[in-house]
SEVEX-283171 format. One record per residue (C-alpha): y, z, x; residue in one letter. Coordinates in nm, 2 decimals, padded with zeros to 4 digits. Layout:
BEGIN
+--------+--------+--------+---+
:      Y :      Z :      X : r :
+--------+--------+--------+---+
:      Y :      Z :      X : A :
...
+--------+--------+--------+---+
This chain:
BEGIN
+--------+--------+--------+---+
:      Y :      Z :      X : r :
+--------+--------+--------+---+
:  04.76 :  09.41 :  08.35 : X :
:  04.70 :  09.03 :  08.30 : X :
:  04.89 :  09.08 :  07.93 : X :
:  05.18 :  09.27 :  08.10 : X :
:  05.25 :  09.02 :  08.34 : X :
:  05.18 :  08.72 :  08.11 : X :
:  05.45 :  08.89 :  07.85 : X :
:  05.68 :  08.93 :  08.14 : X :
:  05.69 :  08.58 :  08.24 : X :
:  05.73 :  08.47 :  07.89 : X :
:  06.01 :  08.70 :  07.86 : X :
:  06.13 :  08.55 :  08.18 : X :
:  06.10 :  08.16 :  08.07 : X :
:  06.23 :  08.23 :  07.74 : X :
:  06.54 :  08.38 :  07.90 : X :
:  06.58 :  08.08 :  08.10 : X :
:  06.59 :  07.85 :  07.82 : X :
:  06.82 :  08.04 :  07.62 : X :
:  07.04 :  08.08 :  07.91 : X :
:  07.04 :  07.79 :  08.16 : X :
:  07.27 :  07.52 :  07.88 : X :
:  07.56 :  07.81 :  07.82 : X :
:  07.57 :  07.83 :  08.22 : X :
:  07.61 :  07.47 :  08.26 : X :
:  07.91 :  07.48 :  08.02 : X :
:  08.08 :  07.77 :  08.22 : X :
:  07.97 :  07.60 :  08.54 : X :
:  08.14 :  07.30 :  08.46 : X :
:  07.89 :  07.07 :  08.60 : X :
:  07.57 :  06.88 :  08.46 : X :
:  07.32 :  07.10 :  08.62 : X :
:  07.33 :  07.35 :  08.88 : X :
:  07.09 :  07.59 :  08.99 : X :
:  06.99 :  07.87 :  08.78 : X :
:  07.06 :  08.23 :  08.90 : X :
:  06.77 :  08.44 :  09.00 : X :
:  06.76 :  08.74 :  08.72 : X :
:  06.48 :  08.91 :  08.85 : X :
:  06.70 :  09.05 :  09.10 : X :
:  06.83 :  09.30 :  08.81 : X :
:  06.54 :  09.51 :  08.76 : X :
:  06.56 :  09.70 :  09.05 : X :
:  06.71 :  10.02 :  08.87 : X :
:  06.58 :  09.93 :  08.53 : X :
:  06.29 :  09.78 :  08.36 : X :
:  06.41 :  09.44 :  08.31 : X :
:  06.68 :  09.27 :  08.13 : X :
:  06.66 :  09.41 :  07.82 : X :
:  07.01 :  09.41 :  07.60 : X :
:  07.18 :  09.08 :  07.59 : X :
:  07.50 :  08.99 :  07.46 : X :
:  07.55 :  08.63 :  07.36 : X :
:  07.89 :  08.55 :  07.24 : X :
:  07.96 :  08.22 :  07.40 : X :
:  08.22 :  08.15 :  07.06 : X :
:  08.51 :  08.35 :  07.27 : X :
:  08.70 :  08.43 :  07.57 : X :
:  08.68 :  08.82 :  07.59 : X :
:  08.98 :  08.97 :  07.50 : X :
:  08.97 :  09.41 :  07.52 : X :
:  08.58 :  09.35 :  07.43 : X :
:  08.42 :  09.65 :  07.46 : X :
:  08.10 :  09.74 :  07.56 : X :
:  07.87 :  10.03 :  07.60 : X :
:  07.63 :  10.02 :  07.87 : X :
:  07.32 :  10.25 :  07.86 : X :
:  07.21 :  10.35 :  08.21 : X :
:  06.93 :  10.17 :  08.37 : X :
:  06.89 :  09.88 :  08.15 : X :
:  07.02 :  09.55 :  08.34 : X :
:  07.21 :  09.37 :  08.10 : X :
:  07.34 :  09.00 :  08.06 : X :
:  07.68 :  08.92 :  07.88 : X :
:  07.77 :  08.56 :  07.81 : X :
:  08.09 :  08.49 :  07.71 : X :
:  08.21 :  08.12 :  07.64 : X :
:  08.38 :  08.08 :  07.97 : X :
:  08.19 :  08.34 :  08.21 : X :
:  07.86 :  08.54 :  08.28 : X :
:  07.79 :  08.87 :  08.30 : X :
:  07.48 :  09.09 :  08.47 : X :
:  07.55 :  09.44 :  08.46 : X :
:  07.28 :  09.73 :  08.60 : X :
:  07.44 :  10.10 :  08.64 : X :
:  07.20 :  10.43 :  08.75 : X :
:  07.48 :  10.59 :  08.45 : X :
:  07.62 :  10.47 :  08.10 : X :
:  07.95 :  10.36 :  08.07 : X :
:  08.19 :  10.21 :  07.82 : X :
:  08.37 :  09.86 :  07.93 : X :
:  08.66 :  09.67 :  07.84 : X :
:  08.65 :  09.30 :  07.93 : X :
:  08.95 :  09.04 :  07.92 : X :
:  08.99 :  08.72 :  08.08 : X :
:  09.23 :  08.42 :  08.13 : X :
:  09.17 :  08.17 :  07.95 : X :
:  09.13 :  07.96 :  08.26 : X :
:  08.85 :  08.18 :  08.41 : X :
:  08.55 :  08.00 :  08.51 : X :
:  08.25 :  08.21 :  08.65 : X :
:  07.90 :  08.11 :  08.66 : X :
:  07.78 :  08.41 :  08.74 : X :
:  07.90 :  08.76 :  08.84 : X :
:  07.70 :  09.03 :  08.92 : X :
:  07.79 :  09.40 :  08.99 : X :
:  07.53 :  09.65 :  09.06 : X :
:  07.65 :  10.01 :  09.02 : X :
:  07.52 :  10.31 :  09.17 : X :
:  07.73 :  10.65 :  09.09 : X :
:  07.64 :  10.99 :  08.97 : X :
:  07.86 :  11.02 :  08.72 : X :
:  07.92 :  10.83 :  08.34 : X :
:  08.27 :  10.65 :  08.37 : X :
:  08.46 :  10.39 :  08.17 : X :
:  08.53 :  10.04 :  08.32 : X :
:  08.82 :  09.79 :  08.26 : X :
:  08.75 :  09.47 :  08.40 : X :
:  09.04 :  09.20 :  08.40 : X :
:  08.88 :  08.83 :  08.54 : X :
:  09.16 :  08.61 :  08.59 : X :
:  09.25 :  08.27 :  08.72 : X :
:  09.50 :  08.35 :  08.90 : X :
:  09.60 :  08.67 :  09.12 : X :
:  09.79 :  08.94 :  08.96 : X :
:  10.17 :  08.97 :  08.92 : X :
:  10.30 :  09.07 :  09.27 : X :
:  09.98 :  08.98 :  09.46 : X :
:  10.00 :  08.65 :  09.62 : X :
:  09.70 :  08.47 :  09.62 : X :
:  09.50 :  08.38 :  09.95 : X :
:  09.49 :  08.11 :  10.16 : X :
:  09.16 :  07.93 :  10.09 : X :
:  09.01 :  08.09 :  09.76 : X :
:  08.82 :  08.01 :  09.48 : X :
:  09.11 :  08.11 :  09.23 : X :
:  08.92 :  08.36 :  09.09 : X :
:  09.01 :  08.71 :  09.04 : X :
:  08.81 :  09.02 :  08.97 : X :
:  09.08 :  09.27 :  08.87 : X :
:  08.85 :  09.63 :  08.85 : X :
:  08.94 :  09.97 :  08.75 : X :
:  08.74 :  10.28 :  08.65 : X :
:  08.78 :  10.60 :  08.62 : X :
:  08.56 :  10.75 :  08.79 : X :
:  08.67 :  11.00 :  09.14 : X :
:  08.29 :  11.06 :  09.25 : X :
:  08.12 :  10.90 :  09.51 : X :
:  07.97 :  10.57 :  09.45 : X :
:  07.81 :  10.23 :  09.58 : X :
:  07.82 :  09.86 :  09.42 : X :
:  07.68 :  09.47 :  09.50 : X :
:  07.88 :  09.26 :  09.35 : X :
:  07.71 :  08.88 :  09.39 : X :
:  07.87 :  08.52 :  09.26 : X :
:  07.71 :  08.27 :  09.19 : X :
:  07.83 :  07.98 :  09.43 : X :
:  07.84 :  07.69 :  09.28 : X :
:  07.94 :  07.40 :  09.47 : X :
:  08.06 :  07.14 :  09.22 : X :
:  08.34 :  07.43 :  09.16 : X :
:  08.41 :  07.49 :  09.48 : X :
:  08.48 :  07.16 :  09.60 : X :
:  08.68 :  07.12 :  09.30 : X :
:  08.91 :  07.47 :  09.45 : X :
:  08.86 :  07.44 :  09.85 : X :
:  08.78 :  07.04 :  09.88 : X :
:  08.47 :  06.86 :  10.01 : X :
:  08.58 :  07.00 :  10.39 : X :
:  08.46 :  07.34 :  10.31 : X :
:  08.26 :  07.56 :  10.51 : X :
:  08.01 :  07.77 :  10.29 : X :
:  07.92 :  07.99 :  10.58 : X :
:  08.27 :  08.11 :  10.62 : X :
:  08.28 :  08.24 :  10.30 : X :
:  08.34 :  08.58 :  10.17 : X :
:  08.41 :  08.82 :  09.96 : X :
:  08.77 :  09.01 :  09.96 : X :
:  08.96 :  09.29 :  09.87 : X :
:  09.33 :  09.34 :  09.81 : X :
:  09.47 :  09.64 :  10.00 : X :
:  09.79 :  09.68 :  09.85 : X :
:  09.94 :  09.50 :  10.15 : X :
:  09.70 :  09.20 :  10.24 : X :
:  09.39 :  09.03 :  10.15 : X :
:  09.11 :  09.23 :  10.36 : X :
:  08.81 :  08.99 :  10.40 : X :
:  08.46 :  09.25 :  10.37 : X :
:  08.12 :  09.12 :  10.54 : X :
:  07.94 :  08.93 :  10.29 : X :
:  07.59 :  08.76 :  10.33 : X :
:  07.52 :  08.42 :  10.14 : X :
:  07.14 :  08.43 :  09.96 : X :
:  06.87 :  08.19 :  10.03 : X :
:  06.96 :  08.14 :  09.61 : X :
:  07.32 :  08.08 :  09.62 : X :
:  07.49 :  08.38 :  09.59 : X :
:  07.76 :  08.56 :  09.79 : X :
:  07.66 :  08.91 :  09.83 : X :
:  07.85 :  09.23 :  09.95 : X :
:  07.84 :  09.61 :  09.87 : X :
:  08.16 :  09.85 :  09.84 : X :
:  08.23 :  10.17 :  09.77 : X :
:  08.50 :  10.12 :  09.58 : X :
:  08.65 :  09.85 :  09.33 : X :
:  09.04 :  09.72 :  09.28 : X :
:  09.11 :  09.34 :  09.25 : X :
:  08.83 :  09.14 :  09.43 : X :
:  08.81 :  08.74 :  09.53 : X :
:  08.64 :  08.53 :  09.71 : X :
:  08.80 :  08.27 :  10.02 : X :
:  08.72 :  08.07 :  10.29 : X :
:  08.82 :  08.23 :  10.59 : X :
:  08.97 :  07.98 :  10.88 : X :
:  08.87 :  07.96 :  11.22 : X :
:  09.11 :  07.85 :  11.48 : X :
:  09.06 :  07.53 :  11.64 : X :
:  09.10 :  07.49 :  12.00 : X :
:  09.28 :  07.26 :  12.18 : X :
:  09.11 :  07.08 :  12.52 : X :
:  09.29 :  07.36 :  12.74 : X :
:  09.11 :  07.59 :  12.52 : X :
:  09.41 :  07.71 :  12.39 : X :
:  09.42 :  07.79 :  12.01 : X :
:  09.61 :  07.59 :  11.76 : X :
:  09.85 :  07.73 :  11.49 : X :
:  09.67 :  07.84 :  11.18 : X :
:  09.67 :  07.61 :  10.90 : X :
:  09.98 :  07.60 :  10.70 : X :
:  10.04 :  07.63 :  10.35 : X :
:  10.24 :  07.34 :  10.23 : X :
:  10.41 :  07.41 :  09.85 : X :
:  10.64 :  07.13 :  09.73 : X :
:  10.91 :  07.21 :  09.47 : X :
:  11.12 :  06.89 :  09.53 : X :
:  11.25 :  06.90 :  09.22 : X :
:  11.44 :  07.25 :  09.22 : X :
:  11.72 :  07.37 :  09.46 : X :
:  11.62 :  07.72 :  09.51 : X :
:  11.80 :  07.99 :  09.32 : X :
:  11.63 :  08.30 :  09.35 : X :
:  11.29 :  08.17 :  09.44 : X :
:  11.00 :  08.42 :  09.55 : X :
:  10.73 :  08.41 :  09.72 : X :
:  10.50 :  08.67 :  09.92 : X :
:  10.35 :  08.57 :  10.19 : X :
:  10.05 :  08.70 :  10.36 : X :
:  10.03 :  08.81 :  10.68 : X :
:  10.00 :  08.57 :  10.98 : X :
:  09.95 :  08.26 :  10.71 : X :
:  10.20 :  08.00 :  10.79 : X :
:  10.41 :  07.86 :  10.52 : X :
:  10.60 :  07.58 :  10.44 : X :
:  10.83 :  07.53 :  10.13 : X :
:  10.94 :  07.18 :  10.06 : X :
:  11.27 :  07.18 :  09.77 : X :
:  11.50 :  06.91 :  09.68 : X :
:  11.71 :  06.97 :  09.97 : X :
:  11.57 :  07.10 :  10.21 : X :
:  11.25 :  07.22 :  10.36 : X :
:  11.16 :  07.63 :  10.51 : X :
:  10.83 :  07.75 :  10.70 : X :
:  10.78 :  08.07 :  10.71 : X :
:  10.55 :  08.26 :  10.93 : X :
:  10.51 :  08.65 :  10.95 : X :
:  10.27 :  08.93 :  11.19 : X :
:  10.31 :  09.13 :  10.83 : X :
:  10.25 :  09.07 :  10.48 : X :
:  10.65 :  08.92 :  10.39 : X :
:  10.78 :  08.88 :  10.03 : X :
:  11.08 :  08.63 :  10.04 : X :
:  11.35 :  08.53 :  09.81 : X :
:  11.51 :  08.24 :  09.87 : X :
:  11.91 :  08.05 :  09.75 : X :
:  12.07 :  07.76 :  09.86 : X :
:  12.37 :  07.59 :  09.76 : X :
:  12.39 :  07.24 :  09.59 : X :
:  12.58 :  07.09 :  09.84 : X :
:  12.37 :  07.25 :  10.13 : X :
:  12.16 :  06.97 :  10.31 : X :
:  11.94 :  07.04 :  10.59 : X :
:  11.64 :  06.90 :  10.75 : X :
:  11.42 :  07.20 :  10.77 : X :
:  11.49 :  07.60 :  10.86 : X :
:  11.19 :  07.78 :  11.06 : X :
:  11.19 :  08.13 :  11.07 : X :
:  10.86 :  08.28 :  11.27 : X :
:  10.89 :  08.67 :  11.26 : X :
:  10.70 :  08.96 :  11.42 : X :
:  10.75 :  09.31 :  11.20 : X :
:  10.63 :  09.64 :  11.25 : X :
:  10.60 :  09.64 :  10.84 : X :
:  10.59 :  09.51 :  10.55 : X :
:  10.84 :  09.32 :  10.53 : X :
:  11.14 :  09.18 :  10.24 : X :
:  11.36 :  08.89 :  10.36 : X :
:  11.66 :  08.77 :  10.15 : X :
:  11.76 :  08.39 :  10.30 : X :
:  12.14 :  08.29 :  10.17 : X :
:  12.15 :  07.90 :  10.24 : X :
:  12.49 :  07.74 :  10.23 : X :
:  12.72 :  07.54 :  10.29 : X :
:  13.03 :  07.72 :  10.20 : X :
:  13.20 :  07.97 :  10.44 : X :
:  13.07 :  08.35 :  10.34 : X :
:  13.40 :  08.57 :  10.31 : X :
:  13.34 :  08.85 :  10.59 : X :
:  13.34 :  08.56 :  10.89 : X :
:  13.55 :  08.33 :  11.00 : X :
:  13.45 :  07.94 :  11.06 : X :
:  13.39 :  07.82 :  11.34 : X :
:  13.57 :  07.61 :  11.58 : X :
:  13.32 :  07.35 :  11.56 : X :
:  12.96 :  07.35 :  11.42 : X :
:  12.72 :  07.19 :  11.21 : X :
:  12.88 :  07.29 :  10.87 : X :
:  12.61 :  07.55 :  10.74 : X :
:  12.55 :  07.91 :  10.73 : X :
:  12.21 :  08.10 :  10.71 : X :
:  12.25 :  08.45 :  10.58 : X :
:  11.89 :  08.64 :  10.65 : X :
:  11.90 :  08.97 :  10.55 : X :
:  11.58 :  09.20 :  10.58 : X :
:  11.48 :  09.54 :  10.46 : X :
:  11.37 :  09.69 :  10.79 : X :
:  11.42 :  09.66 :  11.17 : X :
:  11.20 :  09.36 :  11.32 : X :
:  11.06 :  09.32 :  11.64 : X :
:  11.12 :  09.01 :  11.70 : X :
:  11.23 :  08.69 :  11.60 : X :
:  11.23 :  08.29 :  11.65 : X :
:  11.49 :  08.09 :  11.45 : X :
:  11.46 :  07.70 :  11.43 : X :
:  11.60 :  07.43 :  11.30 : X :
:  11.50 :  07.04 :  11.26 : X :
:  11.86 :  06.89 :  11.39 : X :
:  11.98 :  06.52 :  11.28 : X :
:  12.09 :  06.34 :  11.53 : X :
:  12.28 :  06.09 :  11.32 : X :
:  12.44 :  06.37 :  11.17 : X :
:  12.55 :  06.58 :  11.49 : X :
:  12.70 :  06.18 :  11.63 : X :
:  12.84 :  06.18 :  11.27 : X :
:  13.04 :  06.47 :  11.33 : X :
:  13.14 :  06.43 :  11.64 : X :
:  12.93 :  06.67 :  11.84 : X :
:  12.66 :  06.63 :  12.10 : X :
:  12.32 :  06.74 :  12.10 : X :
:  12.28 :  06.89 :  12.41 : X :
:  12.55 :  07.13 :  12.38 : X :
:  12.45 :  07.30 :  12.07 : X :
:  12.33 :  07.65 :  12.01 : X :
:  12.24 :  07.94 :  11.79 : X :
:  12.52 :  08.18 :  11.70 : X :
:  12.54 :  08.49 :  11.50 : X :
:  12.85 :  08.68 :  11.38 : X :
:  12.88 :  09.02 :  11.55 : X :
:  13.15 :  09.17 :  11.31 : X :
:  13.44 :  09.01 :  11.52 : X :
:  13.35 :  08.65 :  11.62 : X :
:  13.04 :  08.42 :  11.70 : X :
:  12.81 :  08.50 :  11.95 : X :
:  12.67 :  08.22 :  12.13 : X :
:  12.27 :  08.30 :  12.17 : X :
:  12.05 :  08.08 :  12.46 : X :
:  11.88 :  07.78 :  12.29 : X :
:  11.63 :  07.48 :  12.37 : X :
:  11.60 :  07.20 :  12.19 : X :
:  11.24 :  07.09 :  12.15 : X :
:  11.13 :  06.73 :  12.17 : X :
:  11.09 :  06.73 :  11.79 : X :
:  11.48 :  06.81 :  11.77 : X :
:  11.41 :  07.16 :  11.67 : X :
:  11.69 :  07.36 :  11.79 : X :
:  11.51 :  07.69 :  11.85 : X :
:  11.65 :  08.07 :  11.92 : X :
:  11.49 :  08.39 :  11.99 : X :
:  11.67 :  08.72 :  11.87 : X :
:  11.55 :  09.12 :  11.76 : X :
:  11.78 :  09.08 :  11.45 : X :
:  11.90 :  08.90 :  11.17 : X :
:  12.21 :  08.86 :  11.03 : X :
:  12.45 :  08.56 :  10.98 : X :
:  12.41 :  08.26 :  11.17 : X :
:  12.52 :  07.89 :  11.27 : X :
:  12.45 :  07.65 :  11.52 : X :
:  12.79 :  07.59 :  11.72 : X :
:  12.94 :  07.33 :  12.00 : X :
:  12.94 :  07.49 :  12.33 : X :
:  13.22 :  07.31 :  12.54 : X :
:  13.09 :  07.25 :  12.91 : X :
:  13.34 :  07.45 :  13.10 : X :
:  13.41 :  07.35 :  13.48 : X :
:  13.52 :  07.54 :  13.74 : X :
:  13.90 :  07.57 :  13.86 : X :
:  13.93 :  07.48 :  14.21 : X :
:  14.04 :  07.80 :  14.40 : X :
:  14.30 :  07.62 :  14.64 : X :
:  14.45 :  07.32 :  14.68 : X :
:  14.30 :  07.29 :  15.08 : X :
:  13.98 :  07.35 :  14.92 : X :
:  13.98 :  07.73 :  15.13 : X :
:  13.84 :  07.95 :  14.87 : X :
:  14.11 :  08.18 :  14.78 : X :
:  13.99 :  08.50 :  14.95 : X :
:  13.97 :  08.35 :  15.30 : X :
:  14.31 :  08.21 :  15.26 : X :
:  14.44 :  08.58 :  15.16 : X :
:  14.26 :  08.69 :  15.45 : X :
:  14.41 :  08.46 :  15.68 : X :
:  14.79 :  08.48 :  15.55 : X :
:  14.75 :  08.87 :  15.61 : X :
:  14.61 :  08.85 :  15.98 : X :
:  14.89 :  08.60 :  16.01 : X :
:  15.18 :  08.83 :  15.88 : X :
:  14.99 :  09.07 :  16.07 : X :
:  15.03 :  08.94 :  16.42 : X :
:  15.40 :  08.80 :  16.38 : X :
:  15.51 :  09.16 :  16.30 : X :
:  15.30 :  09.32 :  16.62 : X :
:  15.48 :  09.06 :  16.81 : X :
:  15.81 :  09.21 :  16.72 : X :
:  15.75 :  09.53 :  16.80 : X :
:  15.68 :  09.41 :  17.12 : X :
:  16.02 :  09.21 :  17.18 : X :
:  15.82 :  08.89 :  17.19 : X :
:  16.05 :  08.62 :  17.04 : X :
:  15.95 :  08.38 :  16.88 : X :
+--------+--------+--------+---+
């Protein structure tokens, strides 16, 4: 017994030495804590196939995975532990700029299967990427259709993270999370008295890791907005530009001229164009969808040919065109008062309009202390901010008699004179 455990921790030691300077490269830092690979001989008896090619980034590397022998792959930019109750062939690739410490996936199925795993640095084409994450992506497929259960851990290593997230982070709010083909969809994770982030699934597709915010609360208890998402492209007018935005995560785009925040009750994938010449403060478009939603924004400055211009306006045109009915909808717009005094119009009396088909319809608007002109509406379509005219009132009569009670009068009048001539009373 004594020789058994003695060659076991000399197995264990000499695994730590061959293995503790290759993580420090794929870290990235001087020396963070080693994993705990003891963990991985739950199902098997120990770690006992390793795969050291730390001379390449895998690219379609297979390998064949015997069932119930915990393995260890090391590539040069990420590491590998792999322990599966049946064999199964793998394909690994990875982005080049893919840096893992340490994954771990623990695999409990009844059935062999083939796995194609796809780390990346960046999510995958048509997925946007989450708020607060890590920037690493676990894209996973297999083909297997029986039942199954998995622990996947990472190895949380904090020089990285602050590098990603910032020194602000908290570590207890992270966790581990799936996409659903419409959102990110955070999944209870627990954090290990070791370092890693821990949480089991019955399924695999692409996975990630984020930091998921916690409202902060004003003195009246009130909540705050969420945190937005600022992205600066001040040196392209936007032609074309995408982006998807994720549900209830607000989002402001910053381009050369002019700014948009974005905010959606539904996963939102926008496309964005604006004219050269078109030259506004900032457009804010908050909107609540029963869907999924695609919104194409049209900004310009030129007059689109199925309206007519207005009498008197600010000189711009949104077109906002969605692919589905919404809810509801708040428009606003940052208003410059030097411009609305350079063109001759007056703050207070501007307003939202859209074009109904035959003219421009006025729609009630405030004007927030940050001059944000602001509109609500159940629809999109085209739209302008317009100069109401004050109207006043006509007086009714020139005695100041409203004009009713003067008919009334002149008729009991007329009334009277005729009653005294059928009497024979002159006059």
């Amino acid at each position: 017994m004594k020789r058994i455990l003695t060659t076991v921790l000399l197995v264990t030691l000499t695994l730590l030495a061959n293995f503790q300077a290759p993580l420090v490269q794929a870290a990235g830092t001087s020396g963070p804590h080693m994993p705990d690979l003891t963990y991985w001989t739950e199902l098997g008896q120990g770690l006992t196939h390793r795969v050291n090619r730390t001379d390449l980034v895998p690219s379609n590397f297979r390998h064949n995975y015997t069932e119930g022998t915990p393995q260890l792959l090391q590539f040069r930019n990420m590491v590998m532990a792999i322990n599966c109750t049946r064999s199964m062939t793998m394909n690994i690739t990875s982005d080049d700029d893919v840096n893992m410490p340490y994954l771990a996936m623990n695999i409990k199925t009844e059935r062999n299967m083939h796995m194609q795993l796809n780390a990346k640095g960046a999510p995958p084409e048509n997925i946007p990427g989450p708020a607060q994450g890590i920037n690493q992506y676990m894209q996973i497929e297999t083909n297997s259709t029986g039942p199954m259960n998995a622990t996947l851990r990472y190895y949380m290593n904090m020089t990285q993270l602050e590098l990603e997230l910032g020194s602000g982070f908290n570590m207890s709010r992270m966790t581990w999370c799936y996409w659903n083909d419409t959102d990110w969809e955070p999944v209870k994770s627990r954090l290990t008295a070791d370092g890693f982030l821990e949480v089991n699934t019955t399924h695999f597709s692409v996975w990630t890791i984020i930091e998921q915010g916690k409202p902060e609360e004003t003195g009246s208890g009130e909540p705050q907005r969420v945190k937005t998402m600022n992205y600066t492209f001040t040196d392209i007018v936007p032609q074309g530009f995408t982006h998807q935005v994720m549900r209830n995560q607000a989002t402001m785009f910053q381009f050369q001229n002019t700014g948009l925040y974005m905010n959606c009750t539904n996963s939102l994938q926008l496309e964005v164009s604006a004219e050269n010449h078109y030259n506004q403060k900032e457009l804010r478009l908050e909107v609540d969808s029963g869907e999924a939603l695609k919104l194409q924004i049209q900004l310009r400055e030129s007059k689109p040919t199925d309206v007519d211009e207005p009498e008197k306006y600010m000189g711009f045109y949104c077109e906002i065109e969605p692919n589905a009915t919404i809810t509801q909808a708040r428009l606003g717009m940052e208003v410059d008062p030097a411009m609305v005094q350079s063109m001759n119009m007056e703050m207070e009396q501007l307003t939202w309009a859209y074009w109904n088909g035959e003219n421009w319809a006025p729609v009630d608007s405030s004007l927030s202390d940050e001059n944000v002109l602001e509109a609500d509406t159940d629809h999109f379509s085209t739209w302008v901010i317009i100069q109401v005219e004050e109207t006043t009132e006509p007086d009714n009569t020139s005695t100041g008699i409203p004009m009713p009670t003067a008919f009334i009068a002149i008729g009991i009048a007329v009334a009277l004179m005729l009653r005294k001539d059928s009497l024979g009373i002159t006059h």
